[in-house]
C-alpha positions in Angstrom: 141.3 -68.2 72.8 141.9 -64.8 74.2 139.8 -62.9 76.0 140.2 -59.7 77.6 141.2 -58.6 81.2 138.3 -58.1 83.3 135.7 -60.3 80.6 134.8 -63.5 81.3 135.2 -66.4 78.9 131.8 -67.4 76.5 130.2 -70.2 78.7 130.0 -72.5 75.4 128.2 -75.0 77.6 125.1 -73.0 77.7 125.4 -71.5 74.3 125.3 -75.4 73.3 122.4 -76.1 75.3 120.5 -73.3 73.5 121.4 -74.5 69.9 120.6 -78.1 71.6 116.9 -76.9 72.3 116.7 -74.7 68.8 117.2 -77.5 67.2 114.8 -80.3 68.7 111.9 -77.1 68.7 112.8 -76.7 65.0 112.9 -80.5 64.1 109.2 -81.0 65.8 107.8 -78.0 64.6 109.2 -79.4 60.7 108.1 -82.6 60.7 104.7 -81.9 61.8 104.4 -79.0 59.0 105.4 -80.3 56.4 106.0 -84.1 57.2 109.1 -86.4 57.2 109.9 -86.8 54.0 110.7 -83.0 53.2 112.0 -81.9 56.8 115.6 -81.5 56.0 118.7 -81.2 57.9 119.2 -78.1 55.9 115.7 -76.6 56.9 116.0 -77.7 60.7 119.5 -75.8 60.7 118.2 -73.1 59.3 114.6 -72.6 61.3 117.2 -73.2 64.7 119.4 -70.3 63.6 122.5 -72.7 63.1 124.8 -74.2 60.8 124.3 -77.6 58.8 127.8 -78.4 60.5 126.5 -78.3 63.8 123.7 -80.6 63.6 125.7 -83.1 61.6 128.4 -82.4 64.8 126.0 -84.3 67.2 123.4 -86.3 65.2 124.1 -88.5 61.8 121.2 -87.9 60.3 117.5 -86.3 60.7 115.9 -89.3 62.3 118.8 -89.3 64.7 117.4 -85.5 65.7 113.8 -86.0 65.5 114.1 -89.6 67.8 116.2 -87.5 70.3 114.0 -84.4 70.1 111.1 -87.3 71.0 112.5 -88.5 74.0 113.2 -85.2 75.1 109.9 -84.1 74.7 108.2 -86.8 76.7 111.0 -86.1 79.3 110.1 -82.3 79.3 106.3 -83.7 79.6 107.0 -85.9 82.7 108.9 -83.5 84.7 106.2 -80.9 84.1 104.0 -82.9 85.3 106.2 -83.8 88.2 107.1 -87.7 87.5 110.0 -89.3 86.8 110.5 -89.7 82.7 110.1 -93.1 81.6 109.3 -95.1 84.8 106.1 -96.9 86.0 105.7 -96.2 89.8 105.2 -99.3 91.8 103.4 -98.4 94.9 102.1 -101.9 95.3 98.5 -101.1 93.5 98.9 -102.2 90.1 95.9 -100.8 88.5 96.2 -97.4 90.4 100.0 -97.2 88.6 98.8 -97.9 85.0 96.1 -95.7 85.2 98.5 -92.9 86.1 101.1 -93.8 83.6 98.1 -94.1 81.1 96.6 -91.0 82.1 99.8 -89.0 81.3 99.7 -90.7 78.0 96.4 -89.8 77.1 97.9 -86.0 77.9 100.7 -86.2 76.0 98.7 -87.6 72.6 96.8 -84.4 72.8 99.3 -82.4 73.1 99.9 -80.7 69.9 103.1 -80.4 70.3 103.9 -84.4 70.2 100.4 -84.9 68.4 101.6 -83.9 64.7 105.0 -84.6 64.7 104.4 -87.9 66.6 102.0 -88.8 63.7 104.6 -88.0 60.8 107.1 -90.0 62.3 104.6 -93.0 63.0 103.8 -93.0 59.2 107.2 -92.6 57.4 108.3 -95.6 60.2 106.2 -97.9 58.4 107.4 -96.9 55.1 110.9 -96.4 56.0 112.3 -99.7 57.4 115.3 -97.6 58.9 113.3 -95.2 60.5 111.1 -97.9 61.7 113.2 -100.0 63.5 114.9 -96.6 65.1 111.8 -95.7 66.2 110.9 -99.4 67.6 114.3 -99.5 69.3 114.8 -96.1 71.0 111.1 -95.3 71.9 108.5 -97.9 71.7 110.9 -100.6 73.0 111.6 -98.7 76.3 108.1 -98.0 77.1 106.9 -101.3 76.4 110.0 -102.9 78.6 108.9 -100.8 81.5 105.3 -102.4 80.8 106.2 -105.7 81.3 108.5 -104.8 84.2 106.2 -103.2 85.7 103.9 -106.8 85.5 106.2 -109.1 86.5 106.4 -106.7 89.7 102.5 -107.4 90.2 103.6 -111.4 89.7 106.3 -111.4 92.0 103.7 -110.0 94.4 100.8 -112.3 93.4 98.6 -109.6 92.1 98.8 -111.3 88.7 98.4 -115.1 87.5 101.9 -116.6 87.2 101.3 -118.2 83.8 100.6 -114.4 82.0 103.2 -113.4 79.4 103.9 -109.5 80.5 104.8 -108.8 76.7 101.3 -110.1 75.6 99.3 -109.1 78.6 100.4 -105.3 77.9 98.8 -105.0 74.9 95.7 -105.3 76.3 95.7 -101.6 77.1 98.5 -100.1 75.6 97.2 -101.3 71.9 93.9 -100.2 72.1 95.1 -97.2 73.1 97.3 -96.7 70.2 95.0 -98.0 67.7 92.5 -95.2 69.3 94.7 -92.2 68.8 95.9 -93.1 65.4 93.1 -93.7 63.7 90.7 -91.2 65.3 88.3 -94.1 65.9 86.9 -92.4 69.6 87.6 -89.6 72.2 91.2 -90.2 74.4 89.9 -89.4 77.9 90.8 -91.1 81.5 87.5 -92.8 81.6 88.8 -94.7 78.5 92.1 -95.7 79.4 90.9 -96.5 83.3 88.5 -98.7 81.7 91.1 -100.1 79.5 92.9 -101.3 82.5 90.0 -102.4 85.2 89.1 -104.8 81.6 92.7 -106.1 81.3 93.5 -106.5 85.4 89.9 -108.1 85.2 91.5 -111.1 83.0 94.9 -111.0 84.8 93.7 -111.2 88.1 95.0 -115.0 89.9 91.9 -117.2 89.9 
């Protein structure tokens, strides 16, 4: 490309970091309109102001965006709120960690802006076995991993019974939780997820 004396070139970096962030606004806002099944690569295209061709330049497919728009969201999230995205802080004081991390989950689930869409996507997953497993494998998975690394940490340090399984032992608050915000069955606050933990910890703890 030419360009002329005295002009600099188009910084195409930044102009794909805009369409970048058009898009994943567009995909989120979508699905939590209208729902997965008739969110469209055609419609996110054309709510981001971009061609079908660029989308299908970076992703494969609409759950490809949407998964990625996820995990930038909660990334966004963390930062805001000044933490490191997807990590567990180990500071030695097991219950005072997963009542942080929990805390900032309780703030993200009511956040409108991963509430809906976070919902949609939940659904169609157990409908759609592709979109399930995605969703399993590129943002429940994580989480959960950093969970149980998090618990064998406490282990290591005798904070928790040797014999615990990490994988089972987190579902003791992280489940509860989940089942609470999908099915509307009680308030999301930090008195119930603090409570959620001093319970579990109580049944962890070495005897």
């Amino acid at each position: 490309m030419v360009t002329q004396p005295g002009k600099p070139a188009p910084d195409t970096t930044r102009r794909s970091e805009r369409s970048r962030r058009a898009i994943y606004e567009a995909a989120l806002a979508l699905v939590g309109e209208v729902g997965y099944p008739k969110t469209t690569v055609e419609g996110i295209a054309a709510r981001a102001g971009v061609g079908k061709q660029t989308i299908y330049r970076w992703w494969g497919s609409k759950a490809d965006v949407l998964l990625e728009a996820f995990l930038d969201l909660g990334e966004q999230a963390a930062e805001a709120a000044g933490q490191v995205p997807y990590a567990i802080p180990d500071t030695g004081d097991l219950a005072a960690d997963l009542k942080a991390v929990l805390r900032a989950t309780v703030d993200e689930l009511l956040d409108p802006r991963y509430d809906a869409p976070s919902r949609a996507l939940t659904a169609e997953g157990l409908v759609n076995e592709q979109l399930g497993r995605e969703f399993v494998a590129k943002l429940l998975e994580p989480n959960l991993r950093l969970y149980a690394d998090r618990l064998r940490s406490a282990q290591d340090a005798g904070h928790v019974r040797a014999d615990v399984d990490p994988r089972i032992a987190l579902e003791l608050f992280v489940s509860p939780l989940a089942q609470r915000w999908l099915q509307r069955t009680g308030p999301l606050s930090y008195e119930y997820t603090d409570t959620l933990v001093d319970y579990a910890l109580n049944g962890l703890a070495p005897r």
